[in-house]
mmCIF file of the N, C-alpha and C atoms, coordinates in Angstrom:
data_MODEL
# 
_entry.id   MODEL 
# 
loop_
_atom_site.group_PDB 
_atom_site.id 
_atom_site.type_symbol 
_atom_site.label_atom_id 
_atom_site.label_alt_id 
_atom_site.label_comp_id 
_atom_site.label_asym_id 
_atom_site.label_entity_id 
_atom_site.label_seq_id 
_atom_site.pdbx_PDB_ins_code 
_atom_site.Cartn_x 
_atom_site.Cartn_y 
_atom_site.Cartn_z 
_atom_site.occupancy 
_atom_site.B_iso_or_equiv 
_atom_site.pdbx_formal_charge 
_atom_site.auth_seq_id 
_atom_site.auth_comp_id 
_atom_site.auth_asym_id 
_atom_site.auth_atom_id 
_atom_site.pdbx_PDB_model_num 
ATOM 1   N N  . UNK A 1 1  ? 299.441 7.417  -45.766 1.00 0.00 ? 1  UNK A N  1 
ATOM 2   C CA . UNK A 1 1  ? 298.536 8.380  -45.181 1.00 0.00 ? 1  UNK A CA 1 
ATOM 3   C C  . UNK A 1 1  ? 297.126 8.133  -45.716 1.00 0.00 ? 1  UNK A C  1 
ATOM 4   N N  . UNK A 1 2  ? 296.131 7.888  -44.931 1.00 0.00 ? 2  UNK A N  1 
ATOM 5   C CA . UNK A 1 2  ? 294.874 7.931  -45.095 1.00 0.00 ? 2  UNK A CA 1 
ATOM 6   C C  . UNK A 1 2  ? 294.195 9.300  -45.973 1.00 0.00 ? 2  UNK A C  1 
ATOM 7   N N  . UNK A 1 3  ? 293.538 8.990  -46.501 1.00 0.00 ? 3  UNK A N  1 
ATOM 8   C CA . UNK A 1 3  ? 293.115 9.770  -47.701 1.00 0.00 ? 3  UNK A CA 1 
ATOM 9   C C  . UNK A 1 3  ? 291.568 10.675 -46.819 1.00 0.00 ? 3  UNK A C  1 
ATOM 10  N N  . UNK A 1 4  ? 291.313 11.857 -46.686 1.00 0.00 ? 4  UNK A N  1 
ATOM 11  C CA . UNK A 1 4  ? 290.213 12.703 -46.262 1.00 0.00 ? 4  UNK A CA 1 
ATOM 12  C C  . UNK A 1 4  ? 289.187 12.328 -46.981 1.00 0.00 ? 4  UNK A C  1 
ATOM 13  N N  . UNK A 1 5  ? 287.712 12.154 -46.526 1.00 0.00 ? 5  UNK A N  1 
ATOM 14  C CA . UNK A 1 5  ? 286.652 12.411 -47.004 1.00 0.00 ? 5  UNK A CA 1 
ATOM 15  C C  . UNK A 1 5  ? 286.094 13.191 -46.889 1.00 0.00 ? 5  UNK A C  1 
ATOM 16  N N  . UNK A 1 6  ? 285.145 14.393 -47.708 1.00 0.00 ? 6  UNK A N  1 
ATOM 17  C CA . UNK A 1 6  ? 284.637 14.848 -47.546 1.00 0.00 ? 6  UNK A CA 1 
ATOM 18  C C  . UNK A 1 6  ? 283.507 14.982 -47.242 1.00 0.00 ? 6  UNK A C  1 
ATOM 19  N N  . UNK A 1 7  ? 282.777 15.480 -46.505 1.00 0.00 ? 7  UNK A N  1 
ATOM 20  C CA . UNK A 1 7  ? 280.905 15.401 -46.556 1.00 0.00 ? 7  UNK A CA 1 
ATOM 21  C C  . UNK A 1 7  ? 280.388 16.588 -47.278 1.00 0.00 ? 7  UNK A C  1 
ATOM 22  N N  . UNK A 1 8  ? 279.394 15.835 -47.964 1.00 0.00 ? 8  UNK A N  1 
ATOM 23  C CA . UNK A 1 8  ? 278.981 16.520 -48.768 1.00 0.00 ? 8  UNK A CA 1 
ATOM 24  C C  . UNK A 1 8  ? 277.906 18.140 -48.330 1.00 0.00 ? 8  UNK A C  1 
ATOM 25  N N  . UNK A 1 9  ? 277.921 19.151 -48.734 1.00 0.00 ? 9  UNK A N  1 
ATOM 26  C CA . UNK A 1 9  ? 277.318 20.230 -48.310 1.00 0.00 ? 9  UNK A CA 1 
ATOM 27  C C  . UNK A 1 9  ? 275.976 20.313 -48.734 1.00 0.00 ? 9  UNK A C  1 
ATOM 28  N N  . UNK A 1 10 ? 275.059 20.851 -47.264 1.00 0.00 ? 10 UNK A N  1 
ATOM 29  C CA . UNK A 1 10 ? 273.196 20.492 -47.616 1.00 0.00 ? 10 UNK A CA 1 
ATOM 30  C C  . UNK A 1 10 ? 273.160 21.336 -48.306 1.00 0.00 ? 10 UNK A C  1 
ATOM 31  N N  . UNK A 1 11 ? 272.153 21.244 -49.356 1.00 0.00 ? 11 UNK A N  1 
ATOM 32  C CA . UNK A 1 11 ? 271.468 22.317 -49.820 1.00 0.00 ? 11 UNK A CA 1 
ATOM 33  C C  . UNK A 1 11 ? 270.563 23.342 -49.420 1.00 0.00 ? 11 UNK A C  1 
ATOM 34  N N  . UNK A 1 12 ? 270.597 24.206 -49.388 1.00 0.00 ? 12 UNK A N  1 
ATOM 35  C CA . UNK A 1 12 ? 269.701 24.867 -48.775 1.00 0.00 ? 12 UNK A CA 1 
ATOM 36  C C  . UNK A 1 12 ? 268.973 26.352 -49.557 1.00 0.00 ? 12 UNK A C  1 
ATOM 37  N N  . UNK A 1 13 ? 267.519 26.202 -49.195 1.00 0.00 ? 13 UNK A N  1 
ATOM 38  C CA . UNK A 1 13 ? 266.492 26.865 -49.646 1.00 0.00 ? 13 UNK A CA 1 
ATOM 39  C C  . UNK A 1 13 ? 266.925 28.022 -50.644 1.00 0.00 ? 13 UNK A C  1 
ATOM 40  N N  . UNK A 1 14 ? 267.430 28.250 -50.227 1.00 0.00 ? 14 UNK A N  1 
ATOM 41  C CA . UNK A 1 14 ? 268.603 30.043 -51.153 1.00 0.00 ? 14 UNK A CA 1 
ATOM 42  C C  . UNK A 1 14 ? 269.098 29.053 -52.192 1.00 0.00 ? 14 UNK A C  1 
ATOM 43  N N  . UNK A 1 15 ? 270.619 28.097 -52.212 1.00 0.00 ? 15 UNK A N  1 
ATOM 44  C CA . UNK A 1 15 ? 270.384 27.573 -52.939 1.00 0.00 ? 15 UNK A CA 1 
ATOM 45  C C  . UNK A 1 15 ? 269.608 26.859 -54.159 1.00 0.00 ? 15 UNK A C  1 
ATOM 46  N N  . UNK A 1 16 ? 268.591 26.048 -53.632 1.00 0.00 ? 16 UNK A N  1 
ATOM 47  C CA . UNK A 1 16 ? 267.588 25.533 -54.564 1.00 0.00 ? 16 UNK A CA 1 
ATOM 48  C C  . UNK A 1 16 ? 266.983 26.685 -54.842 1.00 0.00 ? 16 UNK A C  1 
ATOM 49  N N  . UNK A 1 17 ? 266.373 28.077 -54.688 1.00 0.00 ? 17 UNK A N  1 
ATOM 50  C CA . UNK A 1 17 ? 265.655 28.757 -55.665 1.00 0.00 ? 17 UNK A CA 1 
ATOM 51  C C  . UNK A 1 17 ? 266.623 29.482 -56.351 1.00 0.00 ? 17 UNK A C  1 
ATOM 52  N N  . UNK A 1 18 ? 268.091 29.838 -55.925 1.00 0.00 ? 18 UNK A N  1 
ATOM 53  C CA . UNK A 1 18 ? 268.866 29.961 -57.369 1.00 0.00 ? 18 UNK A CA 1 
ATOM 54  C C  . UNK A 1 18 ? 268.750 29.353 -58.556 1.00 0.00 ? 18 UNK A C  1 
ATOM 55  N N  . UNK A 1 19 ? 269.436 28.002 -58.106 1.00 0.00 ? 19 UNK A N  1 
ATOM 56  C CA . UNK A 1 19 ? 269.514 26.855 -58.929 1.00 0.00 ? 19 UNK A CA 1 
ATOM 57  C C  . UNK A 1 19 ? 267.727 26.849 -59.708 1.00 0.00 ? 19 UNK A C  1 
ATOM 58  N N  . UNK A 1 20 ? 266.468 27.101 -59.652 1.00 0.00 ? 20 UNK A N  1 
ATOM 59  C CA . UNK A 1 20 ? 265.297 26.890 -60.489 1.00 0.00 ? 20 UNK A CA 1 
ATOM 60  C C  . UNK A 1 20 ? 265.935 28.463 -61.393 1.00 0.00 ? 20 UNK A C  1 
ATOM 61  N N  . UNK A 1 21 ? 265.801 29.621 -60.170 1.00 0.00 ? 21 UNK A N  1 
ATOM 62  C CA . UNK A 1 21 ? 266.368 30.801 -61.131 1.00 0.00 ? 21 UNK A CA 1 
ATOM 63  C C  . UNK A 1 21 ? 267.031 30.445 -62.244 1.00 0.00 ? 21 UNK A C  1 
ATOM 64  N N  . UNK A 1 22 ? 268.120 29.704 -62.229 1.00 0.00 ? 22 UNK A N  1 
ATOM 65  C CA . UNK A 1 22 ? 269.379 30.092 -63.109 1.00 0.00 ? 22 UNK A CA 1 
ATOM 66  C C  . UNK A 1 22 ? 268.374 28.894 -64.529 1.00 0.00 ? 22 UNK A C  1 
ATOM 67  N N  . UNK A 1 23 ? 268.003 27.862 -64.086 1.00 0.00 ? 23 UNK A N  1 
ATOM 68  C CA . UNK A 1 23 ? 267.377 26.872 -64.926 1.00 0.00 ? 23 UNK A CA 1 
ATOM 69  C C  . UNK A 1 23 ? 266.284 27.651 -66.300 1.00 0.00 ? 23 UNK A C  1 
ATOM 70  N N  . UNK A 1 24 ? 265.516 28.429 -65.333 1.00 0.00 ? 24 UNK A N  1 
ATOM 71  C CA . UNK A 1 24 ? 264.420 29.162 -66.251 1.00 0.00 ? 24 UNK A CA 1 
ATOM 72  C C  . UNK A 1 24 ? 265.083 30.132 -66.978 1.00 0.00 ? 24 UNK A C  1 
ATOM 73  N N  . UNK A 1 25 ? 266.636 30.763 -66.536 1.00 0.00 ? 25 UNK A N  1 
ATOM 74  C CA . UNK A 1 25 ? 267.037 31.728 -67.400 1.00 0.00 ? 25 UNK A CA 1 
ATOM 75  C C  . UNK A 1 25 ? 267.868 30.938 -68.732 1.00 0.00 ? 25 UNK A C  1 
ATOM 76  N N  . UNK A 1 26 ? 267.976 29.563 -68.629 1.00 0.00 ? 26 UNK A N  1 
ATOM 77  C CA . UNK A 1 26 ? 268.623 28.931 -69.001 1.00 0.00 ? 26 UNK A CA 1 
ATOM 78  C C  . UNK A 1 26 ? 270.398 28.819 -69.448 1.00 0.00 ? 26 UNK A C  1 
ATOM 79  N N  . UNK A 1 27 ? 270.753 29.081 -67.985 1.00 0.00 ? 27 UNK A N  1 
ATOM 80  C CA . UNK A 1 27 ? 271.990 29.350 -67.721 1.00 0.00 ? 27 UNK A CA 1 
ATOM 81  C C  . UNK A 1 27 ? 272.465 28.141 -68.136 1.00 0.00 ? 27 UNK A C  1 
ATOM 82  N N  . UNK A 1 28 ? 273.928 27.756 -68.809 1.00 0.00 ? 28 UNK A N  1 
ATOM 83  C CA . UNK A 1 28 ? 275.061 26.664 -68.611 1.00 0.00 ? 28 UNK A CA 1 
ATOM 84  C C  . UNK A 1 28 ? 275.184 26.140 -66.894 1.00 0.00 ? 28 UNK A C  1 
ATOM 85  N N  . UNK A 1 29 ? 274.513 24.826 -67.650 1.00 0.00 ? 29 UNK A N  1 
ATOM 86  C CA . UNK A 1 29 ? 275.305 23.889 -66.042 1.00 0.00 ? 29 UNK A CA 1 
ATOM 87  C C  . UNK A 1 29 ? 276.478 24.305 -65.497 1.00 0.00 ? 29 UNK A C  1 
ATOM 88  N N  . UNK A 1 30 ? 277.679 24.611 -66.260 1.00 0.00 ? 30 UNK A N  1 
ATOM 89  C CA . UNK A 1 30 ? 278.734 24.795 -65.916 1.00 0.00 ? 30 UNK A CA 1 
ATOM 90  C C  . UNK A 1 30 ? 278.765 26.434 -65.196 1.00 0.00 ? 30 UNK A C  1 
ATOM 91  N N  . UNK A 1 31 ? 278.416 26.813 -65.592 1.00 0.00 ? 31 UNK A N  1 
ATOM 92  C CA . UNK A 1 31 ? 277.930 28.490 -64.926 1.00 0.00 ? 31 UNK A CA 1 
ATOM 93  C C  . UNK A 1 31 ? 277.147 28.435 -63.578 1.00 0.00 ? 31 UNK A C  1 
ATOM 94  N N  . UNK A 1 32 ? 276.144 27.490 -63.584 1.00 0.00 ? 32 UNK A N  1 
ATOM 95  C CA . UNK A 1 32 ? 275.165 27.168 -62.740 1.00 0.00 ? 32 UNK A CA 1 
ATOM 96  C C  . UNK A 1 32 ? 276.126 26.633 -61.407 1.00 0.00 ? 32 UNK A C  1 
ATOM 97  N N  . UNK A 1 33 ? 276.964 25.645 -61.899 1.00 0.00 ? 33 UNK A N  1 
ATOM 98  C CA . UNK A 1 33 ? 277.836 24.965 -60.418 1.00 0.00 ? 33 UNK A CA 1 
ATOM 99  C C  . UNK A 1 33 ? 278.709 25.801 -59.950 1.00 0.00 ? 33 UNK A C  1 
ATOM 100 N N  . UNK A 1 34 ? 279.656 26.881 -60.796 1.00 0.00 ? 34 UNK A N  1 
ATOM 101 C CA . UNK A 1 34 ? 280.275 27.759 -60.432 1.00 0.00 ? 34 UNK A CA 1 
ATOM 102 C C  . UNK A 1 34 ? 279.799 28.713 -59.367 1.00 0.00 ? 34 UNK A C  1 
ATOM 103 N N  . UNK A 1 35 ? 278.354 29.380 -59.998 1.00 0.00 ? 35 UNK A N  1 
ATOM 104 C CA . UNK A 1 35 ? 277.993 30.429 -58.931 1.00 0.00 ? 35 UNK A CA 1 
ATOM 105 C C  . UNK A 1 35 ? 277.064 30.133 -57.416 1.00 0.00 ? 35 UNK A C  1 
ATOM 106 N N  . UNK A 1 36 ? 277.388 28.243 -57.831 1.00 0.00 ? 36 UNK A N  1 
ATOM 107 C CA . UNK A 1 36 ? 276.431 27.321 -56.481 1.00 0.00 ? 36 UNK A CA 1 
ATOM 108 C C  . UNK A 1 36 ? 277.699 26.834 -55.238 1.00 0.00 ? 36 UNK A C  1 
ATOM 109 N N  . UNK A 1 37 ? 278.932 26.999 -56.381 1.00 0.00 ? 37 UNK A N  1 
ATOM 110 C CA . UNK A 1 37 ? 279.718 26.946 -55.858 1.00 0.00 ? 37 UNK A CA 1 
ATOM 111 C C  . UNK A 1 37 ? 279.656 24.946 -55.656 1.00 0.00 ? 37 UNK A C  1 
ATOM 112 N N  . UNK A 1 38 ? 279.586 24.332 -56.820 1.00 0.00 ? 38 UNK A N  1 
ATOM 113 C CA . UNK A 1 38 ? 279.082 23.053 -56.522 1.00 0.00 ? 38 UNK A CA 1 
ATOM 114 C C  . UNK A 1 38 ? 279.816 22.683 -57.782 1.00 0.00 ? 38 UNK A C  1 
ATOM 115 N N  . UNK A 1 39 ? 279.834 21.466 -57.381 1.00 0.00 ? 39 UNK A N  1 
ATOM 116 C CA . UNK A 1 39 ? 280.558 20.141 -58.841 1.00 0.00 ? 39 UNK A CA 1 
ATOM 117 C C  . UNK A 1 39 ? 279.447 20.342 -59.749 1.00 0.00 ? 39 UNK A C  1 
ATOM 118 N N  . UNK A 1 40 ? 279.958 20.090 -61.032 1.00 0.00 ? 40 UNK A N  1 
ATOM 119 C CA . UNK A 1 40 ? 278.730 19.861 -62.222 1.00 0.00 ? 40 UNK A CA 1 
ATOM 120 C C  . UNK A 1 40 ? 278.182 18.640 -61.696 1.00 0.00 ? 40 UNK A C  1 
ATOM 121 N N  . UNK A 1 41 ? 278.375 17.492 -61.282 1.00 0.00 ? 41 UNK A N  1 
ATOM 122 C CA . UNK A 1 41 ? 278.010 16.411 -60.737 1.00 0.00 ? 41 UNK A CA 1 
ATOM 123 C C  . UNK A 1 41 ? 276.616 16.818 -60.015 1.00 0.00 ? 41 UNK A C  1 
ATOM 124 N N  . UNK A 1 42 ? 276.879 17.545 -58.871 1.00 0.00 ? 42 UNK A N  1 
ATOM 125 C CA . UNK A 1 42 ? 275.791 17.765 -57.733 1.00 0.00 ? 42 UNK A CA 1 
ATOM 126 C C  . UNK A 1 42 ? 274.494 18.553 -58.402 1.00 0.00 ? 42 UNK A C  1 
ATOM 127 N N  . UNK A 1 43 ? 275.001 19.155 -59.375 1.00 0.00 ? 43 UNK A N  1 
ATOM 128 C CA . UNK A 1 43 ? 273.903 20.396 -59.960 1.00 0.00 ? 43 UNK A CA 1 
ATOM 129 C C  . UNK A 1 43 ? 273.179 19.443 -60.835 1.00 0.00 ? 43 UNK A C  1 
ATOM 130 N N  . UNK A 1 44 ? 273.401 18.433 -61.598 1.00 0.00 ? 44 UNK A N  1 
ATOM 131 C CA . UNK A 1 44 ? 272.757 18.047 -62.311 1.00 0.00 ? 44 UNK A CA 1 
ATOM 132 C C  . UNK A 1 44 ? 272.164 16.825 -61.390 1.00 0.00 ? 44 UNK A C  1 
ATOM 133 N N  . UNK A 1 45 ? 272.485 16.449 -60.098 1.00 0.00 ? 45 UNK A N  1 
ATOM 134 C CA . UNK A 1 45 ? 272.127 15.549 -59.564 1.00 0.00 ? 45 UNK A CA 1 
ATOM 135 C C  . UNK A 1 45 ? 270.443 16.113 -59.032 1.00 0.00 ? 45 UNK A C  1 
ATOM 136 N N  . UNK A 1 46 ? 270.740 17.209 -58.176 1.00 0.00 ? 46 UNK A N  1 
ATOM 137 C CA . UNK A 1 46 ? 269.871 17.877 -57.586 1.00 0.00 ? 46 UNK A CA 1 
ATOM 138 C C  . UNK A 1 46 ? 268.802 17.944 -58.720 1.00 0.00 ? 46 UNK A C  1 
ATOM 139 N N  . UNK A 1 47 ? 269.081 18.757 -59.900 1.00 0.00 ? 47 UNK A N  1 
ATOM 140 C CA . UNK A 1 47 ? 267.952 19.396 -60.792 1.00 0.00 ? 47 UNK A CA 1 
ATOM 141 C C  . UNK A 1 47 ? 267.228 18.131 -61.034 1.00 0.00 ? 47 UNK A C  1 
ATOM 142 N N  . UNK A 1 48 ? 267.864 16.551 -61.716 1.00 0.00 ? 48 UNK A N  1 
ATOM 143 C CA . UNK A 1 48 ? 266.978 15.882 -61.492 1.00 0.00 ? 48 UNK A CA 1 
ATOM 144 C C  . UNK A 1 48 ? 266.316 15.445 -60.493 1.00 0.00 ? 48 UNK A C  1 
ATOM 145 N N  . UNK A 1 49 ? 267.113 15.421 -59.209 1.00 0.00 ? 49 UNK A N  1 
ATOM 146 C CA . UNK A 1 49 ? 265.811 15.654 -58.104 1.00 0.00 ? 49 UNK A CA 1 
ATOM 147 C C  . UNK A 1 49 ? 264.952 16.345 -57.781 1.00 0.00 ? 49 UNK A C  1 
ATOM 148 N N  . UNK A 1 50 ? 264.647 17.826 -58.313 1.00 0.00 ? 50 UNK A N  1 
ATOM 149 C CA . UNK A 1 50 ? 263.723 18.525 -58.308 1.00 0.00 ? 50 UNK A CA 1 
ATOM 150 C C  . UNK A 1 50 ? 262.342 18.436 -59.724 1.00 0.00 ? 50 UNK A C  1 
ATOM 151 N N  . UNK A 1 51 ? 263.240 18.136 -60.681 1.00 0.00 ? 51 UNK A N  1 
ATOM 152 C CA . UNK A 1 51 ? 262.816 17.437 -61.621 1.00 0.00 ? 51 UNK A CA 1 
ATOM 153 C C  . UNK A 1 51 ? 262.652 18.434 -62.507 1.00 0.00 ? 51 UNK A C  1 
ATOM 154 N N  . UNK A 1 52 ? 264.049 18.989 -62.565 1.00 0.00 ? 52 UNK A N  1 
ATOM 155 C CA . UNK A 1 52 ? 263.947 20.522 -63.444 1.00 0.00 ? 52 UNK A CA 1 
ATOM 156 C C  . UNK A 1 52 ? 265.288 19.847 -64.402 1.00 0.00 ? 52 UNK A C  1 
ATOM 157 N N  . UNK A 1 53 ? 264.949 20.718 -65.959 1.00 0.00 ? 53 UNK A N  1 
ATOM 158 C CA . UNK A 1 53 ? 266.333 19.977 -66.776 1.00 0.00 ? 53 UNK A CA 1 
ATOM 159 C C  . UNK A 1 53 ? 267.263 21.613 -66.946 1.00 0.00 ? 53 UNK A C  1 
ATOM 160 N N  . UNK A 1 54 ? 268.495 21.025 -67.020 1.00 0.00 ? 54 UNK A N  1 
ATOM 161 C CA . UNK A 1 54 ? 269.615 22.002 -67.157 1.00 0.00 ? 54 UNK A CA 1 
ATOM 162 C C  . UNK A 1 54 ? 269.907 22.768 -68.572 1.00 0.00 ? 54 UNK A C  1 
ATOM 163 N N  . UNK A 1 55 ? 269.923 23.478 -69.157 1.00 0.00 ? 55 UNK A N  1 
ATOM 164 C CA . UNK A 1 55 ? 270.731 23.732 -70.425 1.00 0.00 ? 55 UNK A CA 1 
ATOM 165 C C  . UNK A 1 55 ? 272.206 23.593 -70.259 1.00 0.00 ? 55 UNK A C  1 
ATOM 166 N N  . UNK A 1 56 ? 272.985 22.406 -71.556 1.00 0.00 ? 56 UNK A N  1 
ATOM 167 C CA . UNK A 1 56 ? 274.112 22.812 -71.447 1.00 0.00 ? 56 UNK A CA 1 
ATOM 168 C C  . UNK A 1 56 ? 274.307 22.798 -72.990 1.00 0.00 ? 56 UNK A C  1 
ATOM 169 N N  . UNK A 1 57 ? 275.839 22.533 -73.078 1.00 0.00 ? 57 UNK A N  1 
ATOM 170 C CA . UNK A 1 57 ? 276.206 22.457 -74.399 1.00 0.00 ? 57 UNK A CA 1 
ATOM 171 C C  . UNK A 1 57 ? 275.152 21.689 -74.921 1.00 0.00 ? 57 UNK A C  1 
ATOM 172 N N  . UNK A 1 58 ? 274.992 22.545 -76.382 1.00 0.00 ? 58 UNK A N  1 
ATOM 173 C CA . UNK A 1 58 ? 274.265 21.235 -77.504 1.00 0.00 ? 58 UNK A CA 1 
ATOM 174 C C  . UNK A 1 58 ? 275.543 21.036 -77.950 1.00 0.00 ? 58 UNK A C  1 
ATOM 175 N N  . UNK A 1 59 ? 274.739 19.330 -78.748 1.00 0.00 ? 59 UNK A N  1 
ATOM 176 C CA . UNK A 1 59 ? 275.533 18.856 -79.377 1.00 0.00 ? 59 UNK A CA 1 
ATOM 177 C C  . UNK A 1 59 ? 274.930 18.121 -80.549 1.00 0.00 ? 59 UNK A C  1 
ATOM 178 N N  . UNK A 1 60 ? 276.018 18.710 -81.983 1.00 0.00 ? 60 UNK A N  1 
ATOM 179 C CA . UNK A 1 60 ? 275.482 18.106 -82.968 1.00 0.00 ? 60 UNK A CA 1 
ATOM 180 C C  . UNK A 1 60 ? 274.585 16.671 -83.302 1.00 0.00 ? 60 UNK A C  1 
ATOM 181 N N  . UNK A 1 61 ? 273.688 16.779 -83.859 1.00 0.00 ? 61 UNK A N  1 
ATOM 182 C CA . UNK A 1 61 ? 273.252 15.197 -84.170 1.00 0.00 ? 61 UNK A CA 1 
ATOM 183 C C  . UNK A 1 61 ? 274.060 14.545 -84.985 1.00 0.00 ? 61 UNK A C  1 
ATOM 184 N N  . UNK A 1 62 ? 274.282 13.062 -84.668 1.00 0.00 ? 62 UNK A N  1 
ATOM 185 C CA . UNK A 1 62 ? 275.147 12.401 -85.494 1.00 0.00 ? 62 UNK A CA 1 
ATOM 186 C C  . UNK A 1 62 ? 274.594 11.817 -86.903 1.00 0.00 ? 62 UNK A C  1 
ATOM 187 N N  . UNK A 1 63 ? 275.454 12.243 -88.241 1.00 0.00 ? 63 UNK A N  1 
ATOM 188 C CA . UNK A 1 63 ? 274.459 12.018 -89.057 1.00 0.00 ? 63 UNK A CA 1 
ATOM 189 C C  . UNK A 1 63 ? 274.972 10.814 -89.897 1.00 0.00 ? 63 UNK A C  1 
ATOM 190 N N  . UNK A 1 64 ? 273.999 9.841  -89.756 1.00 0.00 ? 64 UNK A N  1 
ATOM 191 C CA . UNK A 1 64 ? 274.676 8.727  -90.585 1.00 0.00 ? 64 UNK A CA 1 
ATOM 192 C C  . UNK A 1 64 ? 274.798 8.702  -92.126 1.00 0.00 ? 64 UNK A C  1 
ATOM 193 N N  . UNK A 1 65 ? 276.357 8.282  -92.316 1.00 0.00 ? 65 UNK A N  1 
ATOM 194 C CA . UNK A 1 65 ? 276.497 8.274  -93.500 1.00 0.00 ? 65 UNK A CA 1 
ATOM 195 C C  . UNK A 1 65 ? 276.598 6.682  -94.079 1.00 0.00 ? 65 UNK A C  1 
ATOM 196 N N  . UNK A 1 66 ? 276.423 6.690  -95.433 1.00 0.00 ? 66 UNK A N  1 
ATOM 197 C CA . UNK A 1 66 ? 277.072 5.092  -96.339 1.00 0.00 ? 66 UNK A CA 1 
ATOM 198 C C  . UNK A 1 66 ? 278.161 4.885  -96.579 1.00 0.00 ? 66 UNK A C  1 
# 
């Protein structure tokens, strides 16, 4: 059986001023795709296309040892 593709869903205007909303409140990416209803993939794809950065998890700096 042939496998479905999906097409991908436009974005649209409501969308993208959520998505700046949620950025400036500095919502979790993962929060952000949930209520976009979108893959973490697409959300972080988009924001760098708008050229806005996401908050997500920090993560420790790695600290070199001897």
């Amino acid at each position: 059986m042939a496998k479905k593709t999906r097409k991908p869903r436009p974005w649209t205007k409501e969308d993208v001023q959520m998505l700046k909303t949620m950025v400036r409140e500095k919502t979790k990416t993962s929060v952000v795709a949930r209520k976009l209803k979108r893959t973490e993939t697409a959300t972080r794809q988009k924001a760098g296309a708008l050229g806005v950065k996401l908050a997500g998890a920090s993560r420790p700096k790695r600290v070199m040892t001897k």
